[in-house]
N, C-alpha and C positions, 0 to 999 in steps of 0.2 A: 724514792720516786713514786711508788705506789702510795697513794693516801689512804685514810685512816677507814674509808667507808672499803675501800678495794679490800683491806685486809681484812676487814670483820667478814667481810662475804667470803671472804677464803677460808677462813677460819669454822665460820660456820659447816659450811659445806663439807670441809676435812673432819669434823665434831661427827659429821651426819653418815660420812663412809667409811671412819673405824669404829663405830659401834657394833657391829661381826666380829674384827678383830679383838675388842676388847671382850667381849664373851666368850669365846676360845681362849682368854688366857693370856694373849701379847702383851707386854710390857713395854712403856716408852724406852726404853734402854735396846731393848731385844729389837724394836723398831729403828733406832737408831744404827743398831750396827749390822743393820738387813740391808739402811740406805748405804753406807759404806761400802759394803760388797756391791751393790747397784752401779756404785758411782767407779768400781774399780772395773768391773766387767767392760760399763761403758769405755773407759780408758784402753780398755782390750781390745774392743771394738773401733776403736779411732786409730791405735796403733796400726791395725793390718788395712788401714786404709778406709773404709768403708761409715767416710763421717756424715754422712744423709743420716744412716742407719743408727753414728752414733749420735746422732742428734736429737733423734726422738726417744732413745735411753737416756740423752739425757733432760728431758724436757720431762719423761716420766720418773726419775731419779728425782728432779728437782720437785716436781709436786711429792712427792715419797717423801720429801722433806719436811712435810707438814703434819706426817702421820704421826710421829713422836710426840710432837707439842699438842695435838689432839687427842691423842693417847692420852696424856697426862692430865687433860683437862675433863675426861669422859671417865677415867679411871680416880680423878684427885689424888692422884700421884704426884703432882707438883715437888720440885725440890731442887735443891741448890745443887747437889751433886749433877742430878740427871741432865740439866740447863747448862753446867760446865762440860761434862761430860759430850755431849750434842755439840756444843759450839767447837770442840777439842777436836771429833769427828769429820766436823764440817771445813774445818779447816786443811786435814788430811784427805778428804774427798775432792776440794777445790784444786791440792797437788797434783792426785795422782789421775786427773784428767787433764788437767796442765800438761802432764807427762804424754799422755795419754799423745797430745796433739805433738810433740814434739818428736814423740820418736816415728811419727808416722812422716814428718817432714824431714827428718834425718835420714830415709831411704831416697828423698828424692834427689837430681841429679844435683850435682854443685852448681851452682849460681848465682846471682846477687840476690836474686827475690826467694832462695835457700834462706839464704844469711840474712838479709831482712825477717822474715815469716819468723826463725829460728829465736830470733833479740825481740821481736814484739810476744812470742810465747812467755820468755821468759819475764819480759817488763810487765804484761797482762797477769801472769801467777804472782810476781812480785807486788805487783800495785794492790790483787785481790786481797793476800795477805795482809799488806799492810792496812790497808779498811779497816778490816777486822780488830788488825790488832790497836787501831788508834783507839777504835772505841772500846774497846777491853780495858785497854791504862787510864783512859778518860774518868771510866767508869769506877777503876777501883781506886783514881781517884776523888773520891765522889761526885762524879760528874755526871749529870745526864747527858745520854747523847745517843739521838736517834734520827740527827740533820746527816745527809748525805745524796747523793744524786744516784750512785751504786748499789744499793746491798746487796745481801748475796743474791735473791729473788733476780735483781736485775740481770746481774752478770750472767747466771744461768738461762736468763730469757736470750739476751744479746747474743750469749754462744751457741744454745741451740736451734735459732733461728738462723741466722748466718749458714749452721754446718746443715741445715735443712734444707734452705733456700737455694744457697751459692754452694755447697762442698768446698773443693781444693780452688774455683774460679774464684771465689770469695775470703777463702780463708785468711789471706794475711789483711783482709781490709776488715774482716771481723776482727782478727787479733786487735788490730789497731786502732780500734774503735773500744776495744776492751780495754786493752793498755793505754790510754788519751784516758777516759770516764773513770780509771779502776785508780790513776793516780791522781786527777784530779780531785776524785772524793776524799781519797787521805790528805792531800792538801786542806781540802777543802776541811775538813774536821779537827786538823792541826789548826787551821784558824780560828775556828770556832771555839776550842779550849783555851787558845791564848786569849780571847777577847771577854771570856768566861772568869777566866782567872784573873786579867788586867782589870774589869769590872770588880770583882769582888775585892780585890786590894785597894781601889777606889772608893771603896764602899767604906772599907773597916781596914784606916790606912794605921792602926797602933794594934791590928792583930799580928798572932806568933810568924816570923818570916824572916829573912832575910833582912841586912841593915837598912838596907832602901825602901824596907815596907812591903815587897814585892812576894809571894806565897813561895815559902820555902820548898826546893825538891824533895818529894818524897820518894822514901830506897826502896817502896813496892811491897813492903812487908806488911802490910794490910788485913791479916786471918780474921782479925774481931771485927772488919767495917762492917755496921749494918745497911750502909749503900751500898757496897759490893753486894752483901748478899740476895739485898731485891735487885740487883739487877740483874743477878745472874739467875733469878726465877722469874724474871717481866719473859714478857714473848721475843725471842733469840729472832733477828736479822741477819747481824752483820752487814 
C-alpha cells in the first residue's frame, strides 16, 4: 500500500539512524533478534492489559524493523541467509503479539463481543500469516510478487493505531479491520499468481506441464533457484 517514493524515504532515513549502530559493531542478524525480543515484550505488555502503551511499542518495534535491512545496506552485509532469517523472525513476532492480544481478551468477562474479539484475533494472525506465506511460495516459485493492499508495515500501522487511538473501545473493530485487509490480501495475491501462471501457459502453451498445457505443481524443493535467492535478498515486506 505504501509506494515506492514512501519506501525509499524510509529507507533512507533508517540508512541515516544506524549508522552509530553499525560503528559499534551491530549486525543485521543481532538487529533482528533485538526486534524479536521488542515485539515479545510488547506482546507482554498487551497481555496485562495496557494496549495504549502496547501500542506505541508497537509502532516503535515496527519502525525497529527497518534497522536490520539498514544495517545490511550500511554494513554490505546483504545475504540470503540473513533476508530468510529476518522474514523467519518476523513472522514469529507477528504471532507472539497476535498472542499478546488475545490472552489480554481472555481475562475479560464472557460474552458475545469476548467471542467475537477472541475469532477476529485469531482470523487477523491467521490472514497476517498467510500474506506472507503466499508470497514466499509465489516467490520460490519464481514469481515476483510485491502487489498486495497489507504488508507487514501496514498491518503493524492499522494495529498500532487502533490500540493507540481506541484501546479495548476499539479493539475488536481494529481486529476486524485487520482480519477483512489481512485476508483479502492473501486472496488478493493467490489471484494474482494464478493469473501469472494462466498468462504464462498462454504464452508458451508446448512448455514442460501438465497434459493440458497448464504449469505443472511444484513439490517446493527449490535449493538451486536463482529467483528464490534474489528474492530473498530484494528488500523483505511481507
Amino acid at each position: 500500500m505504501f509506494g515506492p517514493r514512501v519506501q525509499q524515504t524510509a529507507r533512507h532515513i533508517a540508512e541515516m539512524v544506524v549508522r552509530p549502530l553499525a560503528a559499534i559493531g551491530m549486525t543485521p542478524n543481532m538487529a533482528t533478534v533485538l526486534g524479536l525480543l521488542l515485539n515479545a515484550i510488547t506482546a507482554a505488555v498487551l497481555a496485562m492489559g495496557a494496549l495504549r502503551l502496547g501500542g506505541v511499542l508497537l509502532l516503535f518495534a515496527g519502525m525497529f524493523d527497518m534497522v536490520d535491512g539498514a544495517l545490511a545496506r550500511v554494513r554490505n552485509q546483504k545475504t540470503t541467509f540473513g533476508a530468510f532469517f529476518d522474514s523467519t523472525l518476523d513472522r514469529y513476532s507477528e504471532g507472539i503479539v497476535i498472542l499478546g492480544v488475545i490472552l489480554y481478551v481472555n481475562t475479560l468477562p464472557s460474552s458475545t463481543e469476548k467471542a467475537w474479539t477472541l475469532a477476529l484475533a485469531y482470523i487477523a494472525g491467521l490472514g497476517s500469516l498467510m500474506v506472507s506465506y503466499a508470497r514466499a511460495r509465489a516467490e520460490g516459485l519464481g514469481l515476483e510478487m510485491k502487489s498486495g493492499l497489507m504488508a507487514r508495515p501496514e498491518r503493524v500501522l492499522v494495529l498500532a493505531v487502533g490500540l493507540i487511538l481506541g484501546a479495548e473501545q476499539w479493539l475488536i473493530w481494529t481486529l476486524l479491520l485487520l482480519a477483512v485487509t489481512s485476508v483479502f490480501t492473501s486472496v488478493q495475491r493467490i489471484v494474482v499468481v494464478w493469473l501469472k501462471l494462466s498468462r504464462a501457459a498462454h504464452q508458451s502453451p508446448d512448455a514442460p506441464g501438465t497434459p493440458d498445457g497448464s504449469p505443472a505443481r511444484s513439490n517446493g524443493n527449490r535449493p538451486d533457484s536463482m529467483n528464490t535467492a534474489q528474492s530473498l535478498t530484494s528488500e523483505h515486506r511481507s
